[in-house]
Backbone as JSON, one array per atom type, in Angstrom:
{
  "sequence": "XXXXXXXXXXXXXXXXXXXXXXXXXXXXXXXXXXXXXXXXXXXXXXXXXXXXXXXXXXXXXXXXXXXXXXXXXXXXXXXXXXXXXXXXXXXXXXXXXXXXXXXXXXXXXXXXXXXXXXXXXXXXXXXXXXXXXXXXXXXXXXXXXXXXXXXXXXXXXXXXXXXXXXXXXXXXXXXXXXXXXXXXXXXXXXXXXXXXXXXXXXXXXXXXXXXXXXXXXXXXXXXXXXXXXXXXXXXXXXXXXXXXXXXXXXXXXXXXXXXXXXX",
  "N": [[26.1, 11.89, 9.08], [24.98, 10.77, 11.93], [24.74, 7.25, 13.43], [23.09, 7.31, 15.94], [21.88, 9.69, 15.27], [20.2, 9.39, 13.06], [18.94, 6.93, 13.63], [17.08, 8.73, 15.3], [15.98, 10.25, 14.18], [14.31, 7.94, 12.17], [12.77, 7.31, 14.09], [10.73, 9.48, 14.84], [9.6, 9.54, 12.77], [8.32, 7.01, 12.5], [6.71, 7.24, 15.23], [5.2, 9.33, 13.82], [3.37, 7.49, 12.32], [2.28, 6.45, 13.91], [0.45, 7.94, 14.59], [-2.06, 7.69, 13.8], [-3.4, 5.25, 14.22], [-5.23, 3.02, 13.97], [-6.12, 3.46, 11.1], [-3.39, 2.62, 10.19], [-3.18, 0.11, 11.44], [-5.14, -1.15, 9.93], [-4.54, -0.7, 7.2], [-1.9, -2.76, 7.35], [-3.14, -4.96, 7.64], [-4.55, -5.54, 5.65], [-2.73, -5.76, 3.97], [-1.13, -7.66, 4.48], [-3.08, -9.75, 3.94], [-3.3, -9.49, 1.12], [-0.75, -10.38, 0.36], [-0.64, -12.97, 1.78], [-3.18, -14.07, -0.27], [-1.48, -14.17, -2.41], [0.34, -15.55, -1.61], [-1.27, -18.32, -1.48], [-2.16, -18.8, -3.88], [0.38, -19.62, -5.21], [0.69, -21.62, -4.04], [-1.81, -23.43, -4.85], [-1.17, -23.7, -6.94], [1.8, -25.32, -7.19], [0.91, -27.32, -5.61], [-0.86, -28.47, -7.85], [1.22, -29.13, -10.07], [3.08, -30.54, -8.67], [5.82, -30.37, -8.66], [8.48, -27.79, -9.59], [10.55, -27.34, -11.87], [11.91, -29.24, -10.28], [12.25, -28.13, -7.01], [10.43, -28.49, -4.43], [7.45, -27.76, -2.39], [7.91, -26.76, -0.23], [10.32, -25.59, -0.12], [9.99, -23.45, -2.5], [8.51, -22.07, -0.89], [10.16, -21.14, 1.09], [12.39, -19.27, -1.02], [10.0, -17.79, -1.55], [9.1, -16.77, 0.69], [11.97, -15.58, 1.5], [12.33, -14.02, -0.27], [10.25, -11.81, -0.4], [10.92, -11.24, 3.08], [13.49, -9.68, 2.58], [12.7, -8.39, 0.9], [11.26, -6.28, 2.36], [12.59, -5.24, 4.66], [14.81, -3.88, 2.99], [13.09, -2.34, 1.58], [11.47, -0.63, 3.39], [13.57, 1.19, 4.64], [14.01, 2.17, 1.98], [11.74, 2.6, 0.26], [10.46, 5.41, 0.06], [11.93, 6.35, -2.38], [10.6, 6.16, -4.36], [8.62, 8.5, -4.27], [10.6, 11.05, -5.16], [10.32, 11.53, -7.22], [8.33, 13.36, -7.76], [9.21, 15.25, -5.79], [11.4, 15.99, -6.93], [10.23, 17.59, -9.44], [8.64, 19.36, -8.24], [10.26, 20.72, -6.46], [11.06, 20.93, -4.33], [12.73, 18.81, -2.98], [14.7, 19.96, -2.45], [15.47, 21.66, 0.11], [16.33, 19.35, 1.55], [19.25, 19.44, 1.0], [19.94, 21.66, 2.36], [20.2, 21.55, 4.48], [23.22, 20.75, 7.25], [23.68, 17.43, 6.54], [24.15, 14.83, 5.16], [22.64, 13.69, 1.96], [21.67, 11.9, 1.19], [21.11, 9.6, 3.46], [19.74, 11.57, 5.67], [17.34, 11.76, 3.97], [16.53, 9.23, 3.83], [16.39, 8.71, 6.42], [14.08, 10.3, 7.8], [11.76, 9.49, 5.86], [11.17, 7.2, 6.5], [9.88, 4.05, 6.12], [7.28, 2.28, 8.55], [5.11, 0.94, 7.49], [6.03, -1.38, 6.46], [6.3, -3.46, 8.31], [4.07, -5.25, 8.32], [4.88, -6.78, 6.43], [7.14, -8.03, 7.35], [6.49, -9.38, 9.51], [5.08, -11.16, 8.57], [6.01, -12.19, 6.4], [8.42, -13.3, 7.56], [7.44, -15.5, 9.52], [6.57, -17.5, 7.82], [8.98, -18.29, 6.67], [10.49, -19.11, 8.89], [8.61, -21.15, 9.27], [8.84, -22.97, 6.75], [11.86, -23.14, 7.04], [12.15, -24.87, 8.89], [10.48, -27.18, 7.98], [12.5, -28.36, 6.09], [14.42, -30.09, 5.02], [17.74, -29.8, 6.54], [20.84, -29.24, 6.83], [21.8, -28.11, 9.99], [24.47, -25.85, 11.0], [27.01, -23.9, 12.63], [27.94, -22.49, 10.57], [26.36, -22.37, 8.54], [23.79, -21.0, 9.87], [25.61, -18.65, 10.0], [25.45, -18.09, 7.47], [22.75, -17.99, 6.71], [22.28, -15.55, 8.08], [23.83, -13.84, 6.98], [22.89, -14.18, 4.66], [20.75, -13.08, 4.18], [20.9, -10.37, 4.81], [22.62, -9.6, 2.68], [20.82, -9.81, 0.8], [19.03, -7.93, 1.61], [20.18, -5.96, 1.25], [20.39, -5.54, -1.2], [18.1, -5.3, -2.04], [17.48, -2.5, -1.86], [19.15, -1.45, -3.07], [18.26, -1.51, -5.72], [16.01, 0.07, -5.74], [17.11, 2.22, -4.71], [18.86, 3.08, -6.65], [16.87, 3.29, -8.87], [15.49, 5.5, -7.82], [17.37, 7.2, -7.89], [17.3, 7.97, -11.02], [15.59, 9.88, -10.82], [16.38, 12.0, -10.59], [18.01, 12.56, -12.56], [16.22, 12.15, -14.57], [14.24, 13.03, -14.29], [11.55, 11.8, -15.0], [10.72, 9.02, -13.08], [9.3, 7.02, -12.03], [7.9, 4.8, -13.66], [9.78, 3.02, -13.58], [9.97, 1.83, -11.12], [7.77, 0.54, -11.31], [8.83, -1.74, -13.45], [11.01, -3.01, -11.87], [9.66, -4.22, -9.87], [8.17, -5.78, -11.39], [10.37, -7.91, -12.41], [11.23, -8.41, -9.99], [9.36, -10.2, -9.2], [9.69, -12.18, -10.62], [11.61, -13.93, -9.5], [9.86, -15.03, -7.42], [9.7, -17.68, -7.93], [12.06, -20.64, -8.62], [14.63, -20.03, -10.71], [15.53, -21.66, -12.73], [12.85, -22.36, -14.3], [12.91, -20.72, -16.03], [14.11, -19.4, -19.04], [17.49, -19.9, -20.51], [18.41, -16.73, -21.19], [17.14, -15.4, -19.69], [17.78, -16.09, -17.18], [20.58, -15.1, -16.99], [19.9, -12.4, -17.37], [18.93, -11.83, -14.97], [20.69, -12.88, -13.31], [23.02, -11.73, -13.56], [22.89, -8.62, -14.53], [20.1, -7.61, -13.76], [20.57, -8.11, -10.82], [18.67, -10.3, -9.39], [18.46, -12.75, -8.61], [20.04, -13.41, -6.72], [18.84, -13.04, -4.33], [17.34, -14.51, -3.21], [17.01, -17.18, -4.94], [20.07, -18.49, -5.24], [21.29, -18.02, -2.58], [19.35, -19.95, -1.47], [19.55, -22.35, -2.88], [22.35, -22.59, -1.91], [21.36, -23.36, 0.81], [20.06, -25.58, 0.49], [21.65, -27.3, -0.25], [21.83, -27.54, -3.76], [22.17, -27.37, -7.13], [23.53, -24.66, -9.25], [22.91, -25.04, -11.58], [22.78, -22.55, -14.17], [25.21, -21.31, -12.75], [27.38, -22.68, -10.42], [26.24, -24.07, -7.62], [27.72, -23.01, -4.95], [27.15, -20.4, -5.71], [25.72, -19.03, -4.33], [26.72, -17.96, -1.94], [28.64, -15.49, -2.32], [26.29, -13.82, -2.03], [26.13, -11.96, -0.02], [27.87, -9.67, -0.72], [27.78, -9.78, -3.58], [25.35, -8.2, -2.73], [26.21, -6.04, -1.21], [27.66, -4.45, -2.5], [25.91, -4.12, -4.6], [24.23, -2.33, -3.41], [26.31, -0.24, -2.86], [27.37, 0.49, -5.29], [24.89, 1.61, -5.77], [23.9, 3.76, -4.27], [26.45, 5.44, -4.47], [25.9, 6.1, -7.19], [23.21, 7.25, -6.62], [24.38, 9.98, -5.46], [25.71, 11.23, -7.54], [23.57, 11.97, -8.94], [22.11, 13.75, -7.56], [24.65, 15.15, -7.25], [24.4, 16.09, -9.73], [21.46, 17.53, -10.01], [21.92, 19.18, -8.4], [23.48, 20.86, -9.71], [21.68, 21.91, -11.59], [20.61, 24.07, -10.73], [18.62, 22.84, -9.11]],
  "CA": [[25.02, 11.65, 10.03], [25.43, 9.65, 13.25], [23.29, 6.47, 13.5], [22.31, 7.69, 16.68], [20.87, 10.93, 14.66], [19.69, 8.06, 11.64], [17.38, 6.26, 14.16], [16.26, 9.6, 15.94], [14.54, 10.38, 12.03], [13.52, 7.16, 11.76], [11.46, 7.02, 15.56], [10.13, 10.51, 14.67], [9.22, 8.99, 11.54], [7.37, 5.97, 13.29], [5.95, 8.1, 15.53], [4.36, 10.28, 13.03], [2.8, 7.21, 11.36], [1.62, 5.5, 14.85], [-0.58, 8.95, 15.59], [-3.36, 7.01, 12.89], [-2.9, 3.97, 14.97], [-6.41, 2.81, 13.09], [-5.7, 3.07, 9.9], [-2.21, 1.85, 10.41], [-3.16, -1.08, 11.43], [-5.81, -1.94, 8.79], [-2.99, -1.24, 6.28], [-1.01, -3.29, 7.73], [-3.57, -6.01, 8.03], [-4.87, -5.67, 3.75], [-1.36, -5.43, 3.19], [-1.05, -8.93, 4.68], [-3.92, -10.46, 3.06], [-2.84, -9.41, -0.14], [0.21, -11.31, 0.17], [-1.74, -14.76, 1.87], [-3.51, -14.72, -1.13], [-0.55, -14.6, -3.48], [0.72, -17.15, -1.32], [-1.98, -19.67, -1.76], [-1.8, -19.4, -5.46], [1.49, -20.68, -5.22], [0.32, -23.38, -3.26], [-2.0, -24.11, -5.87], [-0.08, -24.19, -8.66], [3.26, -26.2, -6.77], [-0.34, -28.45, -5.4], [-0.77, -29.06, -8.96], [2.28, -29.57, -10.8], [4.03, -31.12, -7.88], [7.08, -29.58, -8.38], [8.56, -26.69, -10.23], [12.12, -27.53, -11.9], [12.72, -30.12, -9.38], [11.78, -27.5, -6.14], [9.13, -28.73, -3.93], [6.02, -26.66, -1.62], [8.49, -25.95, 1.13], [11.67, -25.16, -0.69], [9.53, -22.66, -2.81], [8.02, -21.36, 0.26], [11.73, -20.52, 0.95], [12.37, -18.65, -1.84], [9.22, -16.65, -1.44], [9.03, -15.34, 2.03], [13.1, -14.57, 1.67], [12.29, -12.53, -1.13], [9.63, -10.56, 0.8], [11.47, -10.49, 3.67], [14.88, -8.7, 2.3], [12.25, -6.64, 0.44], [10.71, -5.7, 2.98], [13.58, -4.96, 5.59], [15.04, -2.63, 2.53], [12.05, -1.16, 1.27], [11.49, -0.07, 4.73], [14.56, 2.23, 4.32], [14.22, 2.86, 0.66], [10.78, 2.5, -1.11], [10.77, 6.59, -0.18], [12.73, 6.72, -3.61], [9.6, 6.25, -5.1], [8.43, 10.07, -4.12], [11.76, 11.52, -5.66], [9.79, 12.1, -9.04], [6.97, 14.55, -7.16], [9.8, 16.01, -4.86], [12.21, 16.69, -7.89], [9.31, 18.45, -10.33], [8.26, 20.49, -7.27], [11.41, 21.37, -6.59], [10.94, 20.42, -2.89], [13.71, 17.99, -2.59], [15.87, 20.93, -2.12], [14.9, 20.95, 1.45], [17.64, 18.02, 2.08], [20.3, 20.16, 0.58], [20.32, 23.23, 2.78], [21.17, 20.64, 5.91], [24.87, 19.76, 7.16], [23.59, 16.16, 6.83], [24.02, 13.68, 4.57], [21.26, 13.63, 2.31], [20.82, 10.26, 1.21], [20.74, 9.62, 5.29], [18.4, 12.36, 6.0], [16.1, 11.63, 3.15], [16.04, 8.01, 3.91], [15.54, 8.41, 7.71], [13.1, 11.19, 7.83], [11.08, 8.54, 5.18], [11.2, 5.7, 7.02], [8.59, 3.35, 6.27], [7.48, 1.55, 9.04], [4.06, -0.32, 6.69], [6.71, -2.82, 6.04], [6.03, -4.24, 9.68], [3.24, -6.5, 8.01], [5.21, -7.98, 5.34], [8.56, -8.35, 8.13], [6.12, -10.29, 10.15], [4.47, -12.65, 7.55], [7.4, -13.23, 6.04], [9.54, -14.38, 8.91], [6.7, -16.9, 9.86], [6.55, -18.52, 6.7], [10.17, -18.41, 6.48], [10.25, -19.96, 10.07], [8.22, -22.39, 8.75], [9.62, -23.51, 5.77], [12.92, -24.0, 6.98], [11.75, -25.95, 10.11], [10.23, -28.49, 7.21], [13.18, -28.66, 4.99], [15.92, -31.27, 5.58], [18.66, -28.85, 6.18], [22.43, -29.88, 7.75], [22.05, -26.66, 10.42], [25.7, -25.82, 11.89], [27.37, -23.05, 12.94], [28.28, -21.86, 9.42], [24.85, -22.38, 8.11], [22.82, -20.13, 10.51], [26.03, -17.65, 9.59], [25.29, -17.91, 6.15], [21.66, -17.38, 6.45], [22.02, -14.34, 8.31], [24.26, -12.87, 5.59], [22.35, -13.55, 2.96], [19.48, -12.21, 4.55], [21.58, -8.87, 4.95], [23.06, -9.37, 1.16], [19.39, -9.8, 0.05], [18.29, -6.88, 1.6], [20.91, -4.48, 0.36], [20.49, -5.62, -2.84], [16.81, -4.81, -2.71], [17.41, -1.39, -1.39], [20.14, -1.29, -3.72], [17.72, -1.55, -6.95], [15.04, 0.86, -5.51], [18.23, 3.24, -4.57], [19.26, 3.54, -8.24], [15.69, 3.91, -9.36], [14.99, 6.61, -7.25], [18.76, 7.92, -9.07], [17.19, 8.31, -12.07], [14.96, 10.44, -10.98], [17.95, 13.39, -10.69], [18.66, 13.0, -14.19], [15.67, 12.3, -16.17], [12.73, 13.05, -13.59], [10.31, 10.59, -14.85], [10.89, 7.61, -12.67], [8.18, 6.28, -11.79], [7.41, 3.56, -14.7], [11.05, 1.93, -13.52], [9.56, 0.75, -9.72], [6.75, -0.73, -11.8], [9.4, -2.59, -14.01], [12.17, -3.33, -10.97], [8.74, -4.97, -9.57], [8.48, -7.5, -11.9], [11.31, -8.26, -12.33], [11.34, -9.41, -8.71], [8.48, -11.33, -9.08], [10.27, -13.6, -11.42], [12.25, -15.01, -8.43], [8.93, -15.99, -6.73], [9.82, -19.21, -8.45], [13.63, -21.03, -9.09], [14.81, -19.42, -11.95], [16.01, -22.63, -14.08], [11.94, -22.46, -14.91], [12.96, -19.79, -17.36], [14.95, -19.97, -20.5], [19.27, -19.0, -20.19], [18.17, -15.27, -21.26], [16.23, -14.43, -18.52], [18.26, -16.33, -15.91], [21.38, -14.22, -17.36], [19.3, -11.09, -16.35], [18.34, -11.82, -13.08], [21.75, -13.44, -12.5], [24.3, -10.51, -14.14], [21.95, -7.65, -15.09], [19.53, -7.34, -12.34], [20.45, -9.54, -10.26], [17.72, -10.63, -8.11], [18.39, -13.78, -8.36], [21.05, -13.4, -5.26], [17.79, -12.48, -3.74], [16.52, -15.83, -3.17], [17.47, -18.17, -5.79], [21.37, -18.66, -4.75], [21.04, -18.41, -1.32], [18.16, -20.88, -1.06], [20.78, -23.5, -3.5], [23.01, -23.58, -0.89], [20.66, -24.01, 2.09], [19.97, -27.12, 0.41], [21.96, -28.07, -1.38], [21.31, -27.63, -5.09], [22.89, -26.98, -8.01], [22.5, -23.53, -9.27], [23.06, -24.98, -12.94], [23.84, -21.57, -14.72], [26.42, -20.78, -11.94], [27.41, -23.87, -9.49], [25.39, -23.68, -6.28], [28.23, -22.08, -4.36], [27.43, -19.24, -5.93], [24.82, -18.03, -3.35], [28.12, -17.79, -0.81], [28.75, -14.14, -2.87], [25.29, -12.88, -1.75], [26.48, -10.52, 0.68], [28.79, -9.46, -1.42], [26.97, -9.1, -4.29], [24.54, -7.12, -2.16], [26.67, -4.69, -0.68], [28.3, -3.83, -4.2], [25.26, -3.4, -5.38], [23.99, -0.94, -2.35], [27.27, 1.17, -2.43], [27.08, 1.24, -6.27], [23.21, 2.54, -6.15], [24.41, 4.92, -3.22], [27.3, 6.5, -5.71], [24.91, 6.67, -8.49], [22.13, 8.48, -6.45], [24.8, 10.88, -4.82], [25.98, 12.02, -8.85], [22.31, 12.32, -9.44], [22.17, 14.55, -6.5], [25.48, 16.49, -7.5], [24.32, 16.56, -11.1], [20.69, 18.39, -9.49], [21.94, 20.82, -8.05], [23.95, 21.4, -10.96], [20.62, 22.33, -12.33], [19.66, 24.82, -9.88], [17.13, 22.41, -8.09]],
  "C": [[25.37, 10.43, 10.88], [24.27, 8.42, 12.91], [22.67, 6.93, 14.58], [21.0, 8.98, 15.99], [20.24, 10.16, 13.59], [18.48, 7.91, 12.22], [16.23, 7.19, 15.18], [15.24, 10.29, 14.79], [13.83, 9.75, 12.24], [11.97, 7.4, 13.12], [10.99, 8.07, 15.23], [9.07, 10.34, 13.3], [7.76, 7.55, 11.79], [6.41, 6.41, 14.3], [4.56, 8.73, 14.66], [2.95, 9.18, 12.34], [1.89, 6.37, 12.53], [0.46, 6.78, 15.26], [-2.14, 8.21, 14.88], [-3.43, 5.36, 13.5], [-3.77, 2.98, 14.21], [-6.15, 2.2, 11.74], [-4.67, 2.93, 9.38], [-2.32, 0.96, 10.15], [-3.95, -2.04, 10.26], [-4.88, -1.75, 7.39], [-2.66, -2.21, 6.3], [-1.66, -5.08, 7.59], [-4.42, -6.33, 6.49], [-3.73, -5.95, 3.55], [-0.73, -7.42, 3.38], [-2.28, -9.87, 3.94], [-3.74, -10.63, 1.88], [-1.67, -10.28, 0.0], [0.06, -12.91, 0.55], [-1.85, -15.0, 0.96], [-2.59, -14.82, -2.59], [-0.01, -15.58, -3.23], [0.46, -18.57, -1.54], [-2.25, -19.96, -2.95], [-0.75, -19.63, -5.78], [1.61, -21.11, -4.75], [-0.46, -24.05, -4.0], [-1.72, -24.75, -7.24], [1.01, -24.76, -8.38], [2.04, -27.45, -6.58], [-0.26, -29.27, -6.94], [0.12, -29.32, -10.17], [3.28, -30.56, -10.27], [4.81, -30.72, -7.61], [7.42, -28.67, -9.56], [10.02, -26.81, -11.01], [12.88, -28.46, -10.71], [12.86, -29.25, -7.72], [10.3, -28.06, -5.88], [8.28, -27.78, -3.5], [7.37, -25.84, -0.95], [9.99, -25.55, 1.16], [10.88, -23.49, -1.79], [8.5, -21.59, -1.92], [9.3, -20.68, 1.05], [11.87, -18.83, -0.01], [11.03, -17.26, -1.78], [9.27, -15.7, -0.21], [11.32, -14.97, 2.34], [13.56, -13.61, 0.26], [11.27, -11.65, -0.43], [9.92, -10.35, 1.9], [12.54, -9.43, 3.59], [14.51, -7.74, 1.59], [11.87, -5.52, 1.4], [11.84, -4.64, 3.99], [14.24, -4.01, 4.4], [14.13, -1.72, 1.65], [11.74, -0.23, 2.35], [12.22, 1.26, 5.12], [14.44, 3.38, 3.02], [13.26, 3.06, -0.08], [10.37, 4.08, -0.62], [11.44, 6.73, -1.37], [11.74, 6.84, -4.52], [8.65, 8.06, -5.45], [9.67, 10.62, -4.8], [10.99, 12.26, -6.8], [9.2, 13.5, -8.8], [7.99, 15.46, -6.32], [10.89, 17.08, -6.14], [11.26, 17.71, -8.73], [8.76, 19.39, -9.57], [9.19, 21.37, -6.74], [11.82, 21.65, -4.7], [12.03, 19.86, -2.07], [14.95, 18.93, -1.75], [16.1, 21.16, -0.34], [16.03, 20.43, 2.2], [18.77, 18.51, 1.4], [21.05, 21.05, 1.34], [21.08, 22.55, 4.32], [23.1, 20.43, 5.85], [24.47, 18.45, 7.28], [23.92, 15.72, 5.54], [23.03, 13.71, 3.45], [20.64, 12.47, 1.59], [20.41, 9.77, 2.07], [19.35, 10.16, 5.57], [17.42, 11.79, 5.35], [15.51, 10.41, 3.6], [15.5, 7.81, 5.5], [14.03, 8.9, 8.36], [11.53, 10.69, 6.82], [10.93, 7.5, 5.32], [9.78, 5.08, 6.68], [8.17, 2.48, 7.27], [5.84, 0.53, 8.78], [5.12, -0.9, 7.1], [6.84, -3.92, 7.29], [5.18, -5.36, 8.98], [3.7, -7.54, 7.24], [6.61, -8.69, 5.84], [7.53, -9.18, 8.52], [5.68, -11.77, 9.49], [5.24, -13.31, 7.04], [8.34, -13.92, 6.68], [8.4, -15.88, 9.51], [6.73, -17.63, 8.96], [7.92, -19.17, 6.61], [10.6, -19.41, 7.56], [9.84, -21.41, 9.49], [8.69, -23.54, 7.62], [10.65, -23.89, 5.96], [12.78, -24.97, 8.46], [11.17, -27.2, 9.33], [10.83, -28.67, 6.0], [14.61, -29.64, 5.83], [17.2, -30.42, 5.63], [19.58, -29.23, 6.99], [22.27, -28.12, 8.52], [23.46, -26.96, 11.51], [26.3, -24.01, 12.16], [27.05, -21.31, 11.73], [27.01, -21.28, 8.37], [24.47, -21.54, 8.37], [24.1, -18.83, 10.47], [25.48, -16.98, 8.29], [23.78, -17.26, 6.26], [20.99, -15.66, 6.86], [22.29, -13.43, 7.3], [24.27, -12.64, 4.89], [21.24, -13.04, 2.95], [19.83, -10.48, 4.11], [21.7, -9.01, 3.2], [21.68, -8.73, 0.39], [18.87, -8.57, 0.01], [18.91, -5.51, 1.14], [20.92, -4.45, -1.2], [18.78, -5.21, -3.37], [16.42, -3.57, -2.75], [18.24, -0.91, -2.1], [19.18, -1.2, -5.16], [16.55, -0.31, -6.94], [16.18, 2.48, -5.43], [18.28, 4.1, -6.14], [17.85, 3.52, -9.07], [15.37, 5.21, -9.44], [16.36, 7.71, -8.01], [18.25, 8.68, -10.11], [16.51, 9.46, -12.15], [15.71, 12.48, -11.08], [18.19, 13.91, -12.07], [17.78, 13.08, -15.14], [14.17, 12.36, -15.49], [11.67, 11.84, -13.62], [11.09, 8.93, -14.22], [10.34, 6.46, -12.12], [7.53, 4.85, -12.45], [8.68, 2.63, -13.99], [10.6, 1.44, -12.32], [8.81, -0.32, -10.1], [7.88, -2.29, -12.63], [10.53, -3.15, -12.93], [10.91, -4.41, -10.29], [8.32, -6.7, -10.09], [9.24, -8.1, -12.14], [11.92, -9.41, -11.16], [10.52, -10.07, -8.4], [8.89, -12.48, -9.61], [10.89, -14.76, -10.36], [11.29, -15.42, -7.54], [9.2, -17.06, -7.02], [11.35, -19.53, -8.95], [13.65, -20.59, -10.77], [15.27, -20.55, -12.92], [14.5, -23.03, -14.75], [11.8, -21.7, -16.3], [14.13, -20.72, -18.46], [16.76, -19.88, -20.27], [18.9, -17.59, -20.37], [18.14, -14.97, -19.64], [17.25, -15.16, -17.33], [20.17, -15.62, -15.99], [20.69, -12.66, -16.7], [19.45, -11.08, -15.3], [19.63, -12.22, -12.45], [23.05, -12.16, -12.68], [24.03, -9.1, -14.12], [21.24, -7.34, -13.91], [19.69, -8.19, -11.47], [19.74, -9.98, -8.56], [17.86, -12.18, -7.88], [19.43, -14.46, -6.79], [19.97, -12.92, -4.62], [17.18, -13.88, -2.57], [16.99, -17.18, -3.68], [19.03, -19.0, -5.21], [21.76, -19.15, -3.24], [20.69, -19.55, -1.19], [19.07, -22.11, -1.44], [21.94, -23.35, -2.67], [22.68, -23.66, 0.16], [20.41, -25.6, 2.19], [20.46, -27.45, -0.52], [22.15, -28.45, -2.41], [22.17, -27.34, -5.8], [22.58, -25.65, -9.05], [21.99, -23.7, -10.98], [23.39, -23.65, -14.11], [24.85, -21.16, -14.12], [26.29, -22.02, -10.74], [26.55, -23.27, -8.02], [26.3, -23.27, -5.52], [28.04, -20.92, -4.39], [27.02, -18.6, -4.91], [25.86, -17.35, -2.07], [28.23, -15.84, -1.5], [28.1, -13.3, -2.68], [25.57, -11.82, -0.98], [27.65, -9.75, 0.15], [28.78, -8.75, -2.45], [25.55, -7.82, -3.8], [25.48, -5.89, -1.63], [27.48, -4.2, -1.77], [27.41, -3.39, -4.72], [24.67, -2.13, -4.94], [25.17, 0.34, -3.08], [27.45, 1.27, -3.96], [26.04, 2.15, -6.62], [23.57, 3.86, -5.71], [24.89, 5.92, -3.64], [26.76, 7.05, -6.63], [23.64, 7.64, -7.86], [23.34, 9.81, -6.13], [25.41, 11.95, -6.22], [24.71, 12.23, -9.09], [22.19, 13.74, -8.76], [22.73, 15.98, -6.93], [24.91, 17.24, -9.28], [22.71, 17.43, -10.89], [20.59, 19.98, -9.01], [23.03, 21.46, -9.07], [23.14, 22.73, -12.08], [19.92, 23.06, -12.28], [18.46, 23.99, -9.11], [15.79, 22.04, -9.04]]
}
């Protein structure tokens, strides 16, 4: 599939969802409230502790809106993986088979989400904000870096929803694993040296969301990542696109192992 034929899905796709223009927008505009007010309880609780592991307000205001932005920007693409369960047991999916396309492509363009407009916007302002009140050395290399771990971030979030939606090929029920890939990524709302070594082994090896946010953010400013030196975050795009084009491989054997199955 061409990108030109990619983003002619997707606009047909955006289209389809702008004909409710209404109740679009009030989506769009709960969907943001709901996240304000998660926001301001982690303004109350950084308010009252002061700091969090040695992370202030506006270093943890970091960390949060560039985990909901790189979710957002690949949920946008990918949280369609979530339907897979209802498409596979119906036997529907098949559909994206009978095409000469692609059909991780197809599936994903023709599913475009374009909700995720409310949580791209909120999150880039905060994000805006936050690093406009962080002491940060900005140079060339810097505002490289931040782009590419933006990108890393977001393939790695589209990369965990990818191989969710995988499972659903092989063992149908997949639905309980978005709920658990969910929290999971809530953990990095906050610098992970608040946890124990376990859990920052997870998030750092295992799932690793912690290239989400965490890594990155330690070398925007500076930090030390203490389980892995603060260079590490340099790997984020790296680690993100390994983890994409592993999810990618693993849905496309799900796929071949489907129609293995007759559909």
């Amino acid at each position: 599939m061409t990108p030109s034929l990619f983003w002619h899905f997707a606009r047909l796709r955006m289209r389809e969802r702008m004909e409710y223009r209404s109740a679009y927008l009030a989506g769009m505009v709960a969907q943001i409230l709901a996240y304000v007010a998660d926001f301001l309880v982690i303004w109350v609780l950084v308010r009252r502790f002061g700091t969090l592991a040695g992370w202030g307000w506006e270093e943890i205001a970091l960390l949060w809106a560039f985990n909901l932005l790189s979710y957002a920007i690949g949920a946008a693409f990918t949280f369609c993986q979530s339907e897979l369960e209802g498409l596979v047991q119906g036997g529907t999916f098949d559909g994206y088979l009978v095409r000469p396309l692609n059909p991780y492509l197809a599936f994903t363009a023709q599913r475009f989400n374009v909700g995720y407009l409310g949580h791209i916007l909120l999150a880039s302002g905060i994000l805006a904000w936050a690093l406009t009140n962080l002491d940060i050395d900005w140079t060339p290399s810097s505002v490289l870096f931040l782009v590419l771990a933006l990108a890393g971030a977001s393939l790695l979030q589209a990369a965990v929803l990818t191989l969710v939606g995988a499972w659903a090929f092989m063992f149908v029920r997949a639905q309980f694993l978005f709920g658990f890939a969910s929290t999971l990524r809530s953990f990095v709302t906050y610098p992970i040296t608040i946890y124990g070594a376990a859990i920052q082994v997870v998030l750092t090896a295992i799932v690793p969301f912690a290239f989400v946010n965490f890594y990155p953010a330690s070398v925007l400013l500076d930090k030390d990542g203490q389980l892995l030196p603060g260079w590490t975050g340099w790997l984020t795009p790296l680690v993100g696109l390994a983890a994409f084009l592993g999810a990618y491989r693993g849905w496309m054997r799900g796929v071949n192992r489907y129609q293995g199955a007759g559909g």
